[in-house]
N, C-alpha and C positions, 0 to 999 in steps of 0.2 A: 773386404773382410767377410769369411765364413761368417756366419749366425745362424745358432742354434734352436732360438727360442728368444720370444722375446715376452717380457711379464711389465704386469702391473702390480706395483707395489703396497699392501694396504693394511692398516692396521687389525687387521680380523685372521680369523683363524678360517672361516667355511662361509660359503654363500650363505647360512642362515642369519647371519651378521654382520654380512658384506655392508657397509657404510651408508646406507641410503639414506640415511636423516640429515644428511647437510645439506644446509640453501646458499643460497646467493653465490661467491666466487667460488667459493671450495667445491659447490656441486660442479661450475662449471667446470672448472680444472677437471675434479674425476674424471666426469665423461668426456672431457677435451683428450686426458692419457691416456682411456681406456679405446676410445674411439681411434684413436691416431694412429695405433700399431695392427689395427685393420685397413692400412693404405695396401693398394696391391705390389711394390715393392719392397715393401717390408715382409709381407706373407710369402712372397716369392722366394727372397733370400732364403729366411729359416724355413721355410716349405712345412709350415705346421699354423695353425690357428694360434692367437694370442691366447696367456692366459693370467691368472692372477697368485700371486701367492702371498704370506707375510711374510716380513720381511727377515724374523729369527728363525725361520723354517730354510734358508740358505744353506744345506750342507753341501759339503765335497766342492770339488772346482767349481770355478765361476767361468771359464772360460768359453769364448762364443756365447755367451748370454746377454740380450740386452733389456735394460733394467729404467722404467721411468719410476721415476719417487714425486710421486704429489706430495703439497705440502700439507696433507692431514697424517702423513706417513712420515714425515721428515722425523718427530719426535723417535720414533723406532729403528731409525735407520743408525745403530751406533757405530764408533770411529774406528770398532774391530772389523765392523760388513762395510766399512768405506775402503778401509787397510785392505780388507781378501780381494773387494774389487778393484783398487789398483794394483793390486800381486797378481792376481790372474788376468789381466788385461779384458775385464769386463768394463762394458759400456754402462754408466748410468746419466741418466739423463733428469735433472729436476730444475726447479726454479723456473718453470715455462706453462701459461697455463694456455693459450693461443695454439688450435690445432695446430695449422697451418705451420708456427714457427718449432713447434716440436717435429713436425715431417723434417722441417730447413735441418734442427740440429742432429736428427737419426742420419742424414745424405754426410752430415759433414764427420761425425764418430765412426760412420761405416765407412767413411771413404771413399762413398762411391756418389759417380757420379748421376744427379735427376734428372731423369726420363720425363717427356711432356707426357701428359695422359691427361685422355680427354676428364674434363673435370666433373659430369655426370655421373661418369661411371667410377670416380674416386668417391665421390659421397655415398653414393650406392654401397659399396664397400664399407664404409662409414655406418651407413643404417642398416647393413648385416652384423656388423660388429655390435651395435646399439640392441640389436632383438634377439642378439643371442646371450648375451648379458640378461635383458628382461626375462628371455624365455626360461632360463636358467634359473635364475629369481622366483618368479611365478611357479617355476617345478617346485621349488624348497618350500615356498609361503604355499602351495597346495597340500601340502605335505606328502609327498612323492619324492621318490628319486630319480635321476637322470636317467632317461631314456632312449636320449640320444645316439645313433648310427654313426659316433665318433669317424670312425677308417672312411663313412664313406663320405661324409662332412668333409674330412681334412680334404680328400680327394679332392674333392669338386671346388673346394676352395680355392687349393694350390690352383690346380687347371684353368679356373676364372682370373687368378690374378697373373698368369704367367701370357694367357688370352688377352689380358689386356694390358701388357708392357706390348704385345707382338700387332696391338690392334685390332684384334680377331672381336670387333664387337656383339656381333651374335652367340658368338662361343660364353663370351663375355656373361650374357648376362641369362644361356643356359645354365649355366655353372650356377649363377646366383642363384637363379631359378629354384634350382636342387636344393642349394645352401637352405634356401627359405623354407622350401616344400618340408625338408627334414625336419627343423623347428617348429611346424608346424603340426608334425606329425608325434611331434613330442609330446606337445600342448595339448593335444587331442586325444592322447593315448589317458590321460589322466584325468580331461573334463570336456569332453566333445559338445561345448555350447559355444551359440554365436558372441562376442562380445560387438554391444554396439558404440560406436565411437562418435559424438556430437563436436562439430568443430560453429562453437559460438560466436560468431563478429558483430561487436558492440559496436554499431555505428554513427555517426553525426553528420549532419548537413553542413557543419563549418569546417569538417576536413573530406572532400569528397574525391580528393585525390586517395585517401585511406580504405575510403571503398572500393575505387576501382582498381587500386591492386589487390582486393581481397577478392574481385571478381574476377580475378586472372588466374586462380588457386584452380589446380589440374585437380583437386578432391572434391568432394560435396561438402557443400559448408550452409551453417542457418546464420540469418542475418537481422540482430535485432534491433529494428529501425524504425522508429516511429513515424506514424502517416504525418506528423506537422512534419518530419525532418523531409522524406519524401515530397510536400510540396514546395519545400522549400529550392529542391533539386529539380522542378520540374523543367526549368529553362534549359539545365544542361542535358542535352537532347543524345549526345553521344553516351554519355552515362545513363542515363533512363533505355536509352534501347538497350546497350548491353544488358543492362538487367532484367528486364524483360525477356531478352534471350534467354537468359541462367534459370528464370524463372519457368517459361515454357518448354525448355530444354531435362527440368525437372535436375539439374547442378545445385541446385540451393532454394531454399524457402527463406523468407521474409516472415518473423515471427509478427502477428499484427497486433495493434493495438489503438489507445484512442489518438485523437489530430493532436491530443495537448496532454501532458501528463500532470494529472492535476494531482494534491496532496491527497487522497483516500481519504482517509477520516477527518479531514476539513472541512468538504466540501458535503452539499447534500448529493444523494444519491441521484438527483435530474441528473447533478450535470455530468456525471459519469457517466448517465446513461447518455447524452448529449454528444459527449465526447468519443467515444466507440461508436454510433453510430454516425458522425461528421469521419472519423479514421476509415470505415469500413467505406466509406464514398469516396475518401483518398483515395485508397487501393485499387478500387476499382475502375477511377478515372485516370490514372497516369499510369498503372501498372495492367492494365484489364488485369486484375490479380484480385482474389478474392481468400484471403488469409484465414485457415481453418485450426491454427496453432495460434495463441495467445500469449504474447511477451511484452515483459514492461522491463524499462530501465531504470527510471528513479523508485524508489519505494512505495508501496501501495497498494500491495497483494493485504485482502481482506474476508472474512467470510462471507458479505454478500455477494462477491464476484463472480464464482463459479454458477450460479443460479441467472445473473445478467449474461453472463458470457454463453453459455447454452441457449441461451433465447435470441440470441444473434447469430447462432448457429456454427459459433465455435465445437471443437471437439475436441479440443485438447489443449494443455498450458503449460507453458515453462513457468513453476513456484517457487522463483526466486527475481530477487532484485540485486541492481548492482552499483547501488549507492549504500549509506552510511544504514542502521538500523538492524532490526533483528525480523526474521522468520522461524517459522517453526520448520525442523524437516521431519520425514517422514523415517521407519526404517528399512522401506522401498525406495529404490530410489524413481522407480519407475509404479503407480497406483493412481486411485480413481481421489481427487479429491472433492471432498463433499463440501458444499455451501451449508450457511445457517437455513433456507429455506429446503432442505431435501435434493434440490438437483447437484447435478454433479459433472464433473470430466478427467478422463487421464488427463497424467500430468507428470514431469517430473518432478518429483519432491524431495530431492538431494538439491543443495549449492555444488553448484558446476566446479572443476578444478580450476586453479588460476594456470592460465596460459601463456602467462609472461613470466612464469618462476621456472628455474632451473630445477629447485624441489620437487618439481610436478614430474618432471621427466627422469628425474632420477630414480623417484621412488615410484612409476609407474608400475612397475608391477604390482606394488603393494596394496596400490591401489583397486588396480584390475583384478586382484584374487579377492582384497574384502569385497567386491560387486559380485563376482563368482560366487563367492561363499553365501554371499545374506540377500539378494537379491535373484528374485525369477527370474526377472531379464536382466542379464547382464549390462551396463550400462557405466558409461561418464560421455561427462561433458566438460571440455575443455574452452574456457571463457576467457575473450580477451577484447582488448581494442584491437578495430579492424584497422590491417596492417602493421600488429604492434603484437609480437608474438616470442617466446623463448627462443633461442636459434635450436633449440635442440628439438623444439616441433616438427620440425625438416626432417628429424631423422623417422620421427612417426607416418609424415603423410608418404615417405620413401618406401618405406615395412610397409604400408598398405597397399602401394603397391603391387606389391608381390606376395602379399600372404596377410591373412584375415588373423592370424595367431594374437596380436594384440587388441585387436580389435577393427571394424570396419567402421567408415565413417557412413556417415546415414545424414538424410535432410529432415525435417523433423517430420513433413509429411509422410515420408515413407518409414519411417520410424513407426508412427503410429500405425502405420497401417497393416505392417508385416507383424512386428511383435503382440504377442498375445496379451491377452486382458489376466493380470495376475489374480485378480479378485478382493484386491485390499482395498482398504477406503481407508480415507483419514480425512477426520475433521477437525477442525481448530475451532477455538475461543479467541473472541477481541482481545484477548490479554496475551494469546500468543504472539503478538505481532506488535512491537516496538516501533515507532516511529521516529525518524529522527528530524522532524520537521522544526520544532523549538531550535534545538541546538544549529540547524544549521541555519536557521533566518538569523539568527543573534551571529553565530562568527564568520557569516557574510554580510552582516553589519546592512542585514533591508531594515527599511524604516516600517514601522509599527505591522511587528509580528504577531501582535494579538487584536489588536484594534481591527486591521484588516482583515480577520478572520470573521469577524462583531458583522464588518460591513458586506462582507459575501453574502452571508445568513440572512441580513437584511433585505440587501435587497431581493434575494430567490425569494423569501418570505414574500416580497410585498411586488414584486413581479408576479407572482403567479395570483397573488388579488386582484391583478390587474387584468392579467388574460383571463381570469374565471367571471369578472365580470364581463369582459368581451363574453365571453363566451354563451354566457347570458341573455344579453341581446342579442348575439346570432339565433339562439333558440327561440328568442320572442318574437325574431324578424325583421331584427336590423341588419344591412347591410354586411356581404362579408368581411369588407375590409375593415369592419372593426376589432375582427379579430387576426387577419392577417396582416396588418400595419406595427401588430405589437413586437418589440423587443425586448431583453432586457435591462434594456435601457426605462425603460415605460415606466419605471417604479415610482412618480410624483406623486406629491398631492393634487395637481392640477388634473392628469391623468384619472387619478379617479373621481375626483369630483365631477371630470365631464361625464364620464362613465355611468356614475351614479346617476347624474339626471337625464342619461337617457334610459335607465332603467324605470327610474319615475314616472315617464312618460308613458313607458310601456304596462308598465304595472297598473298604473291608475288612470286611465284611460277614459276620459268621458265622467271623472266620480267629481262631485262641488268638491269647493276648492277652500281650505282653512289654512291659516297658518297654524303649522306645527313644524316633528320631526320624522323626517325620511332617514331608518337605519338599512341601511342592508350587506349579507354578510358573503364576505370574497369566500369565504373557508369552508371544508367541507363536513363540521362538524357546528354545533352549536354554541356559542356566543353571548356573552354578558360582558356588557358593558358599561362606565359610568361616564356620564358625558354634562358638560355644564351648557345650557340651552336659555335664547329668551324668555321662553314662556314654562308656566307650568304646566306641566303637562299629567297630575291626577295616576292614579293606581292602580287602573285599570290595564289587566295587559294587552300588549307585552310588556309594561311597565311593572319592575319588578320590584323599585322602590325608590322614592321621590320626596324632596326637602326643599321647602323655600327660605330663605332668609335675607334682610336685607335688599330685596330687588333680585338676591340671586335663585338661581333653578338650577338643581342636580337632578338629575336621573339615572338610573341604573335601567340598562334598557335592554332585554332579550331577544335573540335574532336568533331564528332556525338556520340550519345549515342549506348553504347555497340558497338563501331566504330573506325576506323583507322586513321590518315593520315599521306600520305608517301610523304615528300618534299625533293628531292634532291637538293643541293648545286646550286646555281645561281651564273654563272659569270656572269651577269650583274653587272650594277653599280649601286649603292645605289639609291632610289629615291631620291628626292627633302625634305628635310629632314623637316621634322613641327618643330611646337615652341617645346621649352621643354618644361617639365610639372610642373617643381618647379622654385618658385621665391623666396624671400625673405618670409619666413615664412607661405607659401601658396602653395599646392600643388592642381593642377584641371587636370581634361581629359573632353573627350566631356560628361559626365554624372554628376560628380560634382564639387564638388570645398570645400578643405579644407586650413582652419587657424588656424595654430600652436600659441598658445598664449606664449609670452614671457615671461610673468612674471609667469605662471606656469609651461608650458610647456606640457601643455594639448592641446586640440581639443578647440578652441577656438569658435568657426563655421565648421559646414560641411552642405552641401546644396545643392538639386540640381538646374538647371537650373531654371524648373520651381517654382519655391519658390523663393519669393520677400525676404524671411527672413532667420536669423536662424534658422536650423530646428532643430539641436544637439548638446550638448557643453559636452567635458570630459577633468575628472582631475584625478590623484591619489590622496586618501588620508588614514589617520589611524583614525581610529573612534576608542575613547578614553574611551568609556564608555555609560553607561546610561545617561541619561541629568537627571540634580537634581529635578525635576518633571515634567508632562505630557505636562504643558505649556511651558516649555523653549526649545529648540534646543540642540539636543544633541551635545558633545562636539567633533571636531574634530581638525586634525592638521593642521597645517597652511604650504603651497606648496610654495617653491619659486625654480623658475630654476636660474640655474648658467649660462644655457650656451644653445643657439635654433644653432642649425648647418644643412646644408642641405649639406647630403652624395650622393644623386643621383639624377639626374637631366638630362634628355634626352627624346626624343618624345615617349617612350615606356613607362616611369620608373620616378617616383619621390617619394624621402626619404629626410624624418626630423630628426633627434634624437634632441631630448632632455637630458639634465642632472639636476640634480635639487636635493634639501633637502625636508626633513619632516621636522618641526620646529613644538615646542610645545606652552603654552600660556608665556612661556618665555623665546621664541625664542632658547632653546635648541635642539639641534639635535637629531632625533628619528631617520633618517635612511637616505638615497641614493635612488636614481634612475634613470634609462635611461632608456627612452619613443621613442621608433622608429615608423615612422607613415612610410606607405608604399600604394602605388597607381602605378598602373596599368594601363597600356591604355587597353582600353575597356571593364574596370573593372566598378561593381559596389558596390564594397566592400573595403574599407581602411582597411588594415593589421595595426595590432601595436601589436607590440611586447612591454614587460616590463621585466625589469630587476630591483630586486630589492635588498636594503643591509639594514634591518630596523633592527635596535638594542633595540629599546623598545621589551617585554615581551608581552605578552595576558594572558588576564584572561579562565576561562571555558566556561565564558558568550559569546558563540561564537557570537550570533547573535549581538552583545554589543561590543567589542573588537576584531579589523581585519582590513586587509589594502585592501582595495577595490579598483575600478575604478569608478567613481561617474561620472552618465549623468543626464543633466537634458534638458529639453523640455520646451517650450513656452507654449504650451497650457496646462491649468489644466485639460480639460475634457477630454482628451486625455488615449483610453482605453491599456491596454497591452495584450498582445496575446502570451504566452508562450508557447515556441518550446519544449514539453515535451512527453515523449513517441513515440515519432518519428512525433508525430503531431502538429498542430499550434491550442491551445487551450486560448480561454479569461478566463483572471485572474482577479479576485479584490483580492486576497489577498496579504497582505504587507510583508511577508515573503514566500518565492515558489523557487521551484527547475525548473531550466530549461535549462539542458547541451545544447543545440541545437542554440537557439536563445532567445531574448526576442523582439518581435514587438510592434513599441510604434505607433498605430493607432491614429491619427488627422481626419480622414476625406481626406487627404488630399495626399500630397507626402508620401509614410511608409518610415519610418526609421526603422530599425533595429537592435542590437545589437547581433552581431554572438558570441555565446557564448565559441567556440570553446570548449567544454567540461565542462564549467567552471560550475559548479550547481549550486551554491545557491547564489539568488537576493533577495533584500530587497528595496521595495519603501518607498524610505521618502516622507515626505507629499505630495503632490498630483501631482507633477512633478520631482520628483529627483528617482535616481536608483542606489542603490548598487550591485555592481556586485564582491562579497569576491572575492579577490586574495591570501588571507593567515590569518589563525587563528590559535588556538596554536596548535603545534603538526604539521604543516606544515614544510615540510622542503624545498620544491621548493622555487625559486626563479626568475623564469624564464615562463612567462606566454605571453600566445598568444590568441587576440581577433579582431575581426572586428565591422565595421560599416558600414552597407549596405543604403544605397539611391534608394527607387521606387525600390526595388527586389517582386517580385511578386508571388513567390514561395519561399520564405525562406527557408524553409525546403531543398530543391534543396540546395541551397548556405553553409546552415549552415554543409552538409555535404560533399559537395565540400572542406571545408575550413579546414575539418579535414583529407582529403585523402593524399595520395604521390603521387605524381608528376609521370606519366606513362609515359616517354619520355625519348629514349632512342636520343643522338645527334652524333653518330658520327658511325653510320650504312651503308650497303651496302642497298640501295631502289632503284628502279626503275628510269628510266630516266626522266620521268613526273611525276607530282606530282599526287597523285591518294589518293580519300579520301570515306568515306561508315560506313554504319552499318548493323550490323548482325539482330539487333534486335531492335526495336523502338516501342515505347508507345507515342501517342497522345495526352494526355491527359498530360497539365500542374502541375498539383495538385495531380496526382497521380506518386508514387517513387516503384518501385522494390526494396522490402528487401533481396529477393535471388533467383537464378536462380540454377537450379541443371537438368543435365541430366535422360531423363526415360531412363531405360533400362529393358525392361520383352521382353520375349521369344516372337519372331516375332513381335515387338514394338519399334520404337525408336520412342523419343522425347522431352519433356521437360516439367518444371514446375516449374510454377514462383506465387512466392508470392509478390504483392502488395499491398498499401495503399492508401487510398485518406487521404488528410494532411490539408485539410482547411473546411470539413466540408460541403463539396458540392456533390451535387448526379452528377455522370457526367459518360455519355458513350463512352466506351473509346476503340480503337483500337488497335491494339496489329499486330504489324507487323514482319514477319522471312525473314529471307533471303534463304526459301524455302520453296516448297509450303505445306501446313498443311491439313493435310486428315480429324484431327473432333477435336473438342476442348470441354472442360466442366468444369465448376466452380466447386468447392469441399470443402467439410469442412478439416480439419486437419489431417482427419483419413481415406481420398480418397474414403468419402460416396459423393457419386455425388448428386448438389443441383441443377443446373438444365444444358444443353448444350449451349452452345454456336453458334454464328453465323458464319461457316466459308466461306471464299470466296476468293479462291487459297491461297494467302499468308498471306491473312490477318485474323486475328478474332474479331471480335465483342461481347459484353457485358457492362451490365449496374454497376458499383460498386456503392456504397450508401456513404452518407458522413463520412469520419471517418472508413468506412469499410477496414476490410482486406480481399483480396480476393485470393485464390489460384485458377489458372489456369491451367490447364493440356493441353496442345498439343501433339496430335500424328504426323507426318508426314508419 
């Protein structure tokens, strides 16, 4: 059969409307019909290019016409245009959405019989039809008209497909050649920019048959693979070299990242840093590859990032994740993104397209003109599982090809290197960045999603007590392997009590020998403590205050930071004893003053001095669910105590417990609990302990269902300041992680809630806080947090509150009391995250990483307890960033807000 012309049938009137918003089967259909009738025996027949029309736009005969009808068109197709084309013996073809089986039914309506052709050059054919649809697309969404050299197009069209029934493959794919060059000449007449093309493969060590077909891809592709997945592949020796090829061959970059993908805001900021630099020794060791582009897969892009990631010598980052949770993007897609500390790096800051939707390649133009349009450098990036792709990608890596009109695909390295620096920056807030870490430990059903976070904090907490006191005695001149032997594992009491007494040895060296107390403090800030001890030990400092009674001995005992103190036994007699500090349902010292409330058995009031009012009130309770819609209160249980009792009561020392029910809306019992409130003289933190016995169930709906600790505050405009990443960050968001603390900002006195490990808070309306103590899959039951008054340093406190007690009380110490430190920082706001010994060949000295924690630029002094020959600030890789000020024992430097800063001292 002659054929005239052969269409696709659509519901629209004009390519400004052409159908591109459908997904899933309908998308593929379209481009399945519209693709199809660019076979080269189809084009040969009608000796004209395919094209599209609707389907009430059919005047005059139908004859020699052939006609496919997708099923988005079927509704238009009515039974008068079925009628014309069985009267005029037009072909329609519908109900088929499978290229391939729409080629079988055009051979068997034309009646003619199929010619073998090679099958390269039939897709070929395939992804000209495909780019000339987009390029066409892209002319309208440019707002342009067609440009295109139609006569010489068909030409060369017909000629390609007539070349390749006859075999003439060179001829073959001149023609295309042309076809392409044309389209692209089109593209260019209206926006002569490069468009760049990212082809993204999400990979994993448990399908690594997945990567090496993505390492077979004839295009340049980035590969987002994390250094644990890579060693995990190191045995398959066939697969590691290929990619090492692809990689020195410069076919594809490996976006780098850390050995482990830890939760971001779970975790303290070590082990991030731990983790990136254990990935960056990956790479280097199996790939000799050394990763300059920054990617992560599960969630955990944060503001401290970009400032770590520069000092490990990154230059750039993919800003997005591809697990469940929220990012912020930018409306570059391509820009500089800025850390909380000032440093920075390009980046992409658009979510990549998804690469396994038919959507994506339908509506690729539309895509490609909004980058055109709002973006300097043109840009997507196409994201998928490796070896898990749309089939209509095929048609894109075919177009490139032959013609850059759509875009070219690029490695991320060369990506960064050729495209220009637009000059935008974008910074985020901790509140832009949604975690989904709750939700998904609960409906993957891990056991104790909160608890286990408690114990992380813990032990980094009292691990680094550990190595700081190694590190201690390496300074005084013990052995190195007391401090190379340490793990973080090291976190016991046995552990540091040995510790401790070989710093005794060290410190008091040759002094008479009394029985007393040996304090000395792992942290790098100063320390009060209350401790119960043999003897008394008298008021003299560092003894800040001290109570006998009954045989027993309290002391409150002061330790300088990274410092000692040695108070031997006082046969004197007790001073003149002060008030105690608890009365009937009230516990105060000189800084605040709390009230236990009866009928709950919560924090009724806590306040300090200065404050006319309440400043904080806490309860437990179990939140029951969703509230039945957005207007009503959601529904919680109802608190009654059985029983307020005061257990400690002395001028050092005052404790409450509570006992009390959950009770539901009809008065049934949901669970138990005992609330210990605990204060301190010269404390400005209340301890509370909870212990709980709740027999109701939880749903998956973590953030819905869970037994919290609920505070609420007086003032509504009253900001929050989340203890997150080791730093004190402002939040608006109503749900946030914040192991450390959460600071509820007035203006005025701060309050704070020490979060003791605890992660995940949720603000109700505009003054209340949840603070989860247990959701499903929790097995603890047994939780510890504080409430701080005018703390000024949070951060300080909040990890004061997670350490162990460094006090040994029943020692051999000197006959006076003697108190010091080794090492001391000036600056409030700035916290030592680790101190560790140098040791290179005619060099001793040390080097200390720290933080500023509130977001303030501040110079800060750095003092040894000998004198220091040169000092230099450093990035993470001991590239020196510039020297320091020293002056005998001291050093000087400026750190930036939110910075982290590594110091190097010689001596």
């Amino acid at each position: 059969m002659n054929l005239d012309k052969a269409l696709l049938l659509v519901p629209t009137h004009c390519y400004d409307e052409f159908p591109v918003h459908h997904d899933g089967d309908e998308a593929d259909e379209l481009l399945a019909c519209w693709t199809s009738l660019w076979h080269p025996q189809i084009v040969r027949i009608s000796g004209h290019p395919p094209s599209w029309e609707k389907v009430d736009e059919q005047h005059g005969g139908l004859e020699k016409l052939l006609f496919v009808l997708p099923s988005i068109s079927k509704d238009d197709a009515t039974s008068s245009f079925r009628k014309r084309v069985e009267t005029d013996e037009a072909i329609l073809v519908e109900g088929l959405s499978d290229r391939d089986a729409l080629v079988s039914r055009y051979y068997e309506r034309l009646n003619i019989e199929p010619i073998e052709l090679n099958d390269d050059i039939v897709r070929d054919f395939y992804a000209l039809g495909y780019c000339f649809l987009q390029t066409e697309l892209l002319t309208r969404n440019m707002r342009y008209s067609s440009n295109l050299n139609e006569g010489g197009f068909h030409t060369n069209l017909v000629a390609a497909a007539e070349a390749a029934i006859e075999g003439d493959h060179e001829s073959v794919h001149t023609g295309l050649q042309s076809c392409f060059d044309m389209l692209t000449q089109e593209r260019e007449h209206y926006y002569a920019v490069e468009v760049y093309l990212w082809d993204v493969a999400i990979c994993s060590a448990k399908r690594p048959g997945d990567l090496a077909d993505q390492l077979k891809a004839t295009h340049k592709t980035n590969l987002l693979l994390p250094a644990g997945d890579i060693e995990q592949l190191a045995n398959n020796d066939s697969l590691m070299e290929t990619l090492r090829n692809a990689l020195q061959n410069g076919e594809t970059t490996v976006l780098g990242g850390e050995a482990e993908e830890l939760a971001t805001s779970l975790v303290p900021s070590e082990a991030i840093l731990e983790q990136i630099a254990n990935g960056l020794q990956i790479f280097e060791q199996h790939l000799n590859y050394r990763p300059r582009v920054f990617g992560r897969r599960r969630f955990g892009l944060s503001p401290t990032l970009p400032g770590i990631l520069e000092r490990f010598g990154y230059t750039a980052a993919l800003h997005a994740t591809f697990d469940d949770g929220r990012f912020p993007e930018a409306t570059q897609t391509k820009s500089r993104w800025d850390g909380c500390d000032g440093c920075g790096l390009a980046a992409i800051m658009r979510a990549p397209l998804d690469a396994t939707q038919s959507k994506t390649f339908l509506n690729l133009a539309g895509s490609i003109s909004e980058s055109m349009d709002m973006d300097h450098v043109a840009t997507r990036c196409l994201a998928h599982p490796a070896g898990h792709v749309s089939p209509w990608f095929d048609e894109v890596r075919r177009v490139s090809k032959y013609t850059n009109g759509l875009g070219r695909f690029v490695t991320a390295d060369e990506y960064f290197e050729e495209s220009y620096d637009p000059g935008t920056h974008d910074l985020y807030k901790v509140s832009n960045y949604r975690a989904p870490y709750l939700v998904q430990s609960v409906s993957a059903h891990e056991t104790d999603p909160i608890s286990s976070v408690v114990q992380t904090w813990q032990r980094y907490v009292r691990s680094q007590q550990v190595r700081n006191l190694a590190f201690l005695s390496t300074m005084l001149g013990a052995k190195d392997d007391a401090y190379d032997g340490l793990d973080a594992k090291s976190c016991d009491a046995e552990t540091l009590t040995t510790l401790q007494k070989q710093l005794i040895s060290k410190l008091t060296r040759d002094a008479p020998d009394a029985d007393g107390v040996f304090s000395v403090n792992a942290l790098s800030f100063p320390v009060r403590r209350a401790v119960t001890t043999p003897h008394f030990l008298g008021r003299e400092k560092p003894v800040y205050a001290t109570h006998s009674s009954d045989g027993q001995h309290v002391a409150v005992i002061d330790t300088s930071s990274l410092g000692f103190a040695s108070i031997p036994a006082s046969a004197a007699k007790a001073a003149k004893s002060e008030p105690d500090m608890s009365e009937e349902h009230k516990i105060r010292n000189e800084f605040l003053e709390c009230e236990v409330d009866a009928k709950t058995g919560g924090i009724r009031n806590i306040r300090s001095y200065q404050a006319r009012s309440n400043q904080l009130s806490q309860q437990l309770a179990i939140r029951l669910g969703r509230p039945p819609n957005p207007q009503t209160p959601a529904p919680y249980s109802k608190v009654v105590a059985d029983r307020v009792t005061t257990t400690a009561s002395s001028p050092v020392a005052g404790e409450i417990v509570s006992e009390g029910r959950f009770l539901d809306e009809q008065d049934e019992t949901l669970g138990t609990f005992q609330q210990t409130a605990h204060l301190d003289r010269g404390s400005r933190v209340l301890r509370i302990r909870v212990a709980l016995d709740v027999h109701t169930s939880f749903t998956d709906d973590a953030w819905n269902s869970y037994v919290c600790s609920r505070f609420a505050w007086p003032n509504e405009a009253a900001d929050l300041i989340a203890g997150v990443m080791d730093r004190s960050m402002p939040t608006t968001a109503r749900r946030f992680e914040a192991p450390l603390f959460v600071d509820i900002d007035d203006a005025s006195v701060r309050t704070t809630v020490i979060s003791g490990g605890l992660p995940y808070h949720r603000r109700v309306e505009s003054r209340k806080l949840d603070s989860l103590l247990m959701v499903n899959g929790e097995t603890s039951r047994e939780f510890e947090f504080g409430i701080g008054i005018g703390l000024a340093n949070p951060a300080r406190d909040a990890l004061e509150f997670l350490s162990l007690p460094t006090i040994l009380t029943d020692v051999q110490v000197p006959l006076k009391p003697q108190s010091g430190w080794l090492f001391h920082i000036d600056a409030r706001n700035v916290v030592a995250s680790s101190w560790e010994p140098i040791r290179r060949e005619g060099e001793q000295g040390f080097r200390v990483k720290m933080f500023e924690t509130n977001g303030r630029p501040t110079k800060v002094t750095l003092q040894a307890f000998r004198g220091i020959q040169s000092a230099r600030k450093v990035d993470f890789e001991d590239a020196t960033i510039n020297t320091c000020t020293v002056n005998g024992d001291t050093v000087s430097f400026r750190i930036d807000g939110y910075e982290w800063a590594v110091i190097e001292c010689l001596f």
